[in-house]
C-alpha positions in Angstrom: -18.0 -70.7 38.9 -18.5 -70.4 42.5 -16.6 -68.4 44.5 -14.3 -70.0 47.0 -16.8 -72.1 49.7 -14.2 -72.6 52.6 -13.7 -76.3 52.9 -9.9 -76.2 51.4 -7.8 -75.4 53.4 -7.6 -73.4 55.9 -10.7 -73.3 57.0 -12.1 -72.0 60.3 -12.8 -75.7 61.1 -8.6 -76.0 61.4 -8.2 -72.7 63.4 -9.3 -73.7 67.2 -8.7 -77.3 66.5 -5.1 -76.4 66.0 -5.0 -74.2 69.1 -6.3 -77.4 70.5 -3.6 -79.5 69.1 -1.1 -77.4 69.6 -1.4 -78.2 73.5 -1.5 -82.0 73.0 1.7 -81.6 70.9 -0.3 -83.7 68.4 0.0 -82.7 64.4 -2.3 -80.0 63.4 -4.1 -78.1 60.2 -2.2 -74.8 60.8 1.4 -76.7 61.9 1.0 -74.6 64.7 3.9 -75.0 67.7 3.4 -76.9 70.8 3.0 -74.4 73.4 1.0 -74.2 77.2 -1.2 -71.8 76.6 -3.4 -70.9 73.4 -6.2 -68.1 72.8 -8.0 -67.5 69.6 -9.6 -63.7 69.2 -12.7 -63.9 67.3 -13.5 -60.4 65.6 -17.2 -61.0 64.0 -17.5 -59.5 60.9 -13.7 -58.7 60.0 -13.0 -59.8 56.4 -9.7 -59.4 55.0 -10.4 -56.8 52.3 -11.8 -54.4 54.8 -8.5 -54.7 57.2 -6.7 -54.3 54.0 -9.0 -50.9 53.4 -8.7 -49.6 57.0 -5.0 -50.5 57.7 -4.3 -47.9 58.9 -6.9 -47.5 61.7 -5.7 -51.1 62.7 -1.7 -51.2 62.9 -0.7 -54.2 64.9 -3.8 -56.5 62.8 -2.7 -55.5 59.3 1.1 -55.7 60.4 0.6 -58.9 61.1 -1.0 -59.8 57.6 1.0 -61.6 55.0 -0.3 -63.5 51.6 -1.1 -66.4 53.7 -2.8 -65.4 56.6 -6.2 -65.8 55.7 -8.9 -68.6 56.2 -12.1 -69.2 54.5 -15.4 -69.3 56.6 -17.3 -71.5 54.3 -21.0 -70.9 53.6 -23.3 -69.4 55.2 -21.0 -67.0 55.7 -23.0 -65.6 58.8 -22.3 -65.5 62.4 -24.4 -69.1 63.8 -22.0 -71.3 61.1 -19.2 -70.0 61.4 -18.7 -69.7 65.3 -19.9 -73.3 64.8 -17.2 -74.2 62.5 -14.7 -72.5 64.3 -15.6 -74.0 68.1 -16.5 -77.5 66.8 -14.0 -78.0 64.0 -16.6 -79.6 61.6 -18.7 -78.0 58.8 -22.5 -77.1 58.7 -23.2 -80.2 57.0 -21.9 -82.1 60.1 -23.1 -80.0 62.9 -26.4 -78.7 61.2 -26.2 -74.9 62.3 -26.7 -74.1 58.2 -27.5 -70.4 58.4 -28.9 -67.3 60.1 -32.2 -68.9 60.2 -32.9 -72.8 59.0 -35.6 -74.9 58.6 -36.4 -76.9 61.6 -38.2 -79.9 59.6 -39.5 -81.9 63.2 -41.4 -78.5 63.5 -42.3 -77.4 60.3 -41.0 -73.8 61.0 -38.0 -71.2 60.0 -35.7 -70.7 63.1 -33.4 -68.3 63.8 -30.2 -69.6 65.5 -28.6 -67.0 67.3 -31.8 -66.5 69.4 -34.3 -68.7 68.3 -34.1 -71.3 70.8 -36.9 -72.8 72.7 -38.6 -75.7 74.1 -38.7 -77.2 70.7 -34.9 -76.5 69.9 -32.4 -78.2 72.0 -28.8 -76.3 71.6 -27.5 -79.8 73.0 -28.7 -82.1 70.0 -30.1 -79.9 67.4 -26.0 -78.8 67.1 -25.1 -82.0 66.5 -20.9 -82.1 66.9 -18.8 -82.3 70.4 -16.7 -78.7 70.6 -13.2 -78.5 70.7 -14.2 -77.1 74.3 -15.5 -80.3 75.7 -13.0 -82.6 73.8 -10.2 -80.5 75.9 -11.9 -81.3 78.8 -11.3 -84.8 78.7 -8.2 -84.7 77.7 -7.7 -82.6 81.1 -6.6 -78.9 79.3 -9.1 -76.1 80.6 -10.6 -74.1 78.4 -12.5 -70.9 78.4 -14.8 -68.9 76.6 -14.8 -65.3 77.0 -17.6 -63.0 75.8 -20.2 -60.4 76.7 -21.7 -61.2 79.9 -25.6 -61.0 78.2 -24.4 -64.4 76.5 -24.2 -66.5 79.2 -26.5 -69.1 79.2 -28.3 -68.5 75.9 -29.3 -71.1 73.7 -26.2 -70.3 71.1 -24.0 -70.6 74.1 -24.7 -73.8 75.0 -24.9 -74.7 71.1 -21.6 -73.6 70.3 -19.4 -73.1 73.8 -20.6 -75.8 75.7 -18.1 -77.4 77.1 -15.9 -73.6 77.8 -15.7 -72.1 81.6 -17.9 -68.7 80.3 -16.4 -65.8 81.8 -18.6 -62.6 81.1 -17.0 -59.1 80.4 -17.6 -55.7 79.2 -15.6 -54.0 77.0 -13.3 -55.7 74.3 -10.4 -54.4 76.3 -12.1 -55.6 80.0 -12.4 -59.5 77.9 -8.6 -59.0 77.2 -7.7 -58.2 80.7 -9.6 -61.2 81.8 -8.2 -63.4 79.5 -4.5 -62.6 80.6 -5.6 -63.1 84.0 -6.9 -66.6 82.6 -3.3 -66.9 80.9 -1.9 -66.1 84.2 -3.1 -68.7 86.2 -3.2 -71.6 85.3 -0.4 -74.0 83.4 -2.6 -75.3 80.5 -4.9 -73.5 78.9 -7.1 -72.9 75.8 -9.2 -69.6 75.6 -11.9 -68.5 73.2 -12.5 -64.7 73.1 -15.3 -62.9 71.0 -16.0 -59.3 69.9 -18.9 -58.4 68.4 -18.7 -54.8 68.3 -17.4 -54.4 64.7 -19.9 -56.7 63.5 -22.6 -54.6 65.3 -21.7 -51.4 64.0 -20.9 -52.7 60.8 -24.8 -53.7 60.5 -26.2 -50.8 62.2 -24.1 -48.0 60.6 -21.6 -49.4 57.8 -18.0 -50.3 57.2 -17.5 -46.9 56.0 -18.7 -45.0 59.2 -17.1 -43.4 62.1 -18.1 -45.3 64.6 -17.0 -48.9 62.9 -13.6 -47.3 62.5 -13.6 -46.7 66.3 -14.8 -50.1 67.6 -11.8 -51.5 64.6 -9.1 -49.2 66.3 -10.4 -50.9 70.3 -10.1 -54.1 69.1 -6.6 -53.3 67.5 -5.8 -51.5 70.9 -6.9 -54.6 72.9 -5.3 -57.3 70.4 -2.0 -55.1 70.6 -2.3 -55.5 74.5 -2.5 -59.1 74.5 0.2 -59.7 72.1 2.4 -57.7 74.0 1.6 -59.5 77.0 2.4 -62.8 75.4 5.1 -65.3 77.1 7.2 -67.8 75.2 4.9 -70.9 76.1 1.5 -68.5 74.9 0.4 -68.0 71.3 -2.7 -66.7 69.8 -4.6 -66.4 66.5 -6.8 -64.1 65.4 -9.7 -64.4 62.8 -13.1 -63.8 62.2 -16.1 -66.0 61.5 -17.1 -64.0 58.2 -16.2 -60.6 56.2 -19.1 -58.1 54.9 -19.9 -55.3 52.6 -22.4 -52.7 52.8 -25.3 -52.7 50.7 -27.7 -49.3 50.1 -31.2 -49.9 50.6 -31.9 -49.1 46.6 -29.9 -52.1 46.0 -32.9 -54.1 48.3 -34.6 -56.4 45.8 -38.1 -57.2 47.0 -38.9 -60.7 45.6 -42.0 -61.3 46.7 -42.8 -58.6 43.9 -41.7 -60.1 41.0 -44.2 -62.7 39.4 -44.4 -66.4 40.4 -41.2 -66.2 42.3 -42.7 -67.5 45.2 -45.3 -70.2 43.8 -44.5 -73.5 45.5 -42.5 -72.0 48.2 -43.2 -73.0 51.3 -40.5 -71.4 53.6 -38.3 -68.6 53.4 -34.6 -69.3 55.6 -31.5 -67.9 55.4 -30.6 -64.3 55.2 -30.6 -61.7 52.8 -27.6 -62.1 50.7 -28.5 -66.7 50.9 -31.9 -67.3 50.9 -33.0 -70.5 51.3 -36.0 -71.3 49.9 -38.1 -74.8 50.7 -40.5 -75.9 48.7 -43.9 -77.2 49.4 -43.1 -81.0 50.3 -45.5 -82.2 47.6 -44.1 -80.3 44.6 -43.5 -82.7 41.5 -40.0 -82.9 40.0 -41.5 -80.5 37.0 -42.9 -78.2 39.4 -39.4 -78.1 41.8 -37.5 -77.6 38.0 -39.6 -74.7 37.0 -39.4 -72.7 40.1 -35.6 -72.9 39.8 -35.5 -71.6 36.7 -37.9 -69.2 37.2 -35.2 -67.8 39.7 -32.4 -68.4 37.5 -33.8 -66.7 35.1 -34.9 -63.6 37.1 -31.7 -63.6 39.2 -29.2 -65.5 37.6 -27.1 -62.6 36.4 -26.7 -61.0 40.1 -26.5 -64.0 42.2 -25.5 -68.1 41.8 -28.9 -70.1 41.9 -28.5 -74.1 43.0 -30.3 -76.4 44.0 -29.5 -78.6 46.9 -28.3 -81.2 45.0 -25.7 -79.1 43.4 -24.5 -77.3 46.4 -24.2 -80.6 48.1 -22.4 -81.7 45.0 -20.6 -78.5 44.8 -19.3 -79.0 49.1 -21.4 -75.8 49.9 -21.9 -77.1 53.1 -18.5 -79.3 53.7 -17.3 -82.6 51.8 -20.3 -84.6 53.9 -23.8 -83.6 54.8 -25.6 -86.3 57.7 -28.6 -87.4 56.9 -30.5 -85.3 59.3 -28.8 -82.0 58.1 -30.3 -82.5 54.9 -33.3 -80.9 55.1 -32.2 -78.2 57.4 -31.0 -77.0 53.8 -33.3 -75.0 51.3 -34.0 -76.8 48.3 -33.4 -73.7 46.3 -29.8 -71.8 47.4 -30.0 -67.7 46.5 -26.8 -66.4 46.9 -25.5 -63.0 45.9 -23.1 -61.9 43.6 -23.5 -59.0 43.2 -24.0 -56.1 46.1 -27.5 -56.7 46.7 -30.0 -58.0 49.3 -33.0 -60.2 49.1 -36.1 -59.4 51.3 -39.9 -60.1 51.5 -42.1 -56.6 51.4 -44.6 -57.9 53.3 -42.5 -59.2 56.4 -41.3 -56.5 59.0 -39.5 -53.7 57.7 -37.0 -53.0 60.9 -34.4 -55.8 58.6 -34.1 -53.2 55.9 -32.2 -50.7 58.2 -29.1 -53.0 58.3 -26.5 -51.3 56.6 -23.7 -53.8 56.6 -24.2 -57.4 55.3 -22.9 -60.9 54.5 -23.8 -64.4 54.0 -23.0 -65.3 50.5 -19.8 -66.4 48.8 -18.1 -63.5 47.5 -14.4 -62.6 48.7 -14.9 -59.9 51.0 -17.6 -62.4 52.9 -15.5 -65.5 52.7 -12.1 -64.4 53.3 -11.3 -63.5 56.9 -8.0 -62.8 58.3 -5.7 -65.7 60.2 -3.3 -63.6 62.4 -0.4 -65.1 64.2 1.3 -63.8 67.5 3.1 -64.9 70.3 4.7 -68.4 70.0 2.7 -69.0 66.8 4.0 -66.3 65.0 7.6 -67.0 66.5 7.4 -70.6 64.8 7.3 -69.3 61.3 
């Protein structure tokens, strides 16, 4: 039994489209309030079992938790989805940003979609919904999207914010500050705001170490600041595009030594904890059937192994997948269960530094808080 995939509800897809709908005065997901002015606070990386863990070191997020405020990111549970579920309010199957990396079949090569991006990759099609940004636009609501100024202009950003008036800042408490100055000038508005920094040192250092518990306790400082700054007509959300966990490099498991594991395999996408494996385009049904159980039956017992037919099936990747998201998708899904992490020996080692992790199904990936303040916590 898989774990929960994200497509019930809610979802991330439902959280900025509600903020969105919420200033139309039209129905929404979340039954969020009408109100002027919405902002959703996107902490990458913050799952809800972690908060839970560090409450603590994060008073005004955990006091604002309750048994229902949480949301499921869906799968891949990495950072390029699930911004892209959140900002567009479809699922990967619809707007085709599938994982960390994914196959970009025109090309015939892995890409990685947070940077990736080049003459060959247009952030304008190859991301295939409108955002909740540009759809506010024409209905005549401004909307902003405030993150680190280095993301201006990147291919991601114009993937996933187009459509947003990008307003750069430094640290999570200067973005704050800018978004109440948003907030405080203008009638209408709906504002994005991203911090990466727990994510970062979540990868770099671990969930247990000092210095993610001090980039969890600015972002607590910064949300409290906001909240408290909130008028009637205002309300926010906070969430987070995916949990994580931390996995010890003796829990690495190097698959390219284990016997015919790779045979067929064409291309390697995805990320440690959901590999996405693509088979050579002229593999035979038998062939294609024997690699998967090849895989099932060396990893079976420490992570769910499916095909693409049966994570289709299954919703992995929403209730619909377009026909030109199909093969962005492995042919063979690898995706942890337990706290391991799948890599290559013979690709660059600098990957097997990361610390913290995420991208497969289990809770503490797919469960991410959904934090209520201002007008929308009023409401309740």
């Amino acid at each position: 039994m898989l774990s929960a995939t994200g497509f019930t509800r809610p979802s991330l897809a439902d959280v900025f489209e509600s903020s969105f709908r919420s200033l139309t005065g039209d129905p929404n997901p979340l039954a969020l309030p009408a109100v002027d002015r919405a902002v959703v606070v996107v902490v990458d990386g913050l799952g809800v079992s972690v908060l839970a863990e560090r409450a603590g070191h994060a008073r005004t997020l955990a006091g604002a938790m309750t048994k229902s405020s949480v949301a499921l990111s869906g799968f891949s549970t990495t950072t390029a989805t699930g911004l892209t579920t959140l900002t567009t309010g479809t699922h990967p199957g619809e707007h085709g940003m599938v994982g960390y990396t994914a196959l970009d079949p025109e090309n015939d090569r892995v890409v990685q979609l947070l940077t990736g991006w080049d003459d060959r990759l247009d952030p304008f099609t190859w991301q295939r919904s409108r955002t909740v940004f540009e759809r506010a636009t024409d209905a005549g609501i401004p909307s902003f999207a405030v993150a680190l100024e280095r993301f201006r202009g990147t291919g991601f950003t114009n993937a996933v914010l187009r459509g947003a008036d990008f307003q750069g800042g430094g640290s999570i408490a200067d973005r704050v500050d800018r978004v109440r100055r948003i907030l405080d000038r203008n009638d209408h508005a709906l504002v994005y705001v991203y911090a990466a920094e727990l994510d970062h040192a979540a990868h770099n250092h671990g969930r247990d170490s000092a210095k993610w518990v001090r980039a969890l306790e600015a972002v607590d400082a910064a949300v409290t600041s906001l909240a408290e700054s909130l008028g009637l007509g205002e309300g926010m959300l906070v969430t987070a595009d995916h949990g994580s966990l931390d996995v010890p490099r003796e829990a690495h498991v190097l698959f390219d030594t284990a016997p015919g594991l790779l045979d067929g395999i064409r291309h390697i996408a995805g990320e440690p904890r959901a590999l996405q494996l693509h088979l050579e385009p002229d593999a035979s049904d038998e062939i294609r059937a024997r690699i998967v159980e090849r895989w099932r039956a060396s990893e079976g017992d420490r992570a769910w192994v499916l095909t693409r037919a049966e994570a289709l099936e299954q919703g992995l990747f929403g209730p619909s997948v377009h026909p030109l998201v199909e093969p962005r998708i492995g042919d063979i899904i690898i995706a942890a269960r337990k706290r391991i992490a799948y890599y290559d020996s013979r690709a660059d080692p600098q990957p097997r530094s990361m610390i913290g992790q995420h991208g497969s199904l289990t809770e503490e990936e797919t469960r991410v808080p959904l934090l209520r303040f201002g007008a929308f916590a009023r409401a309740r």
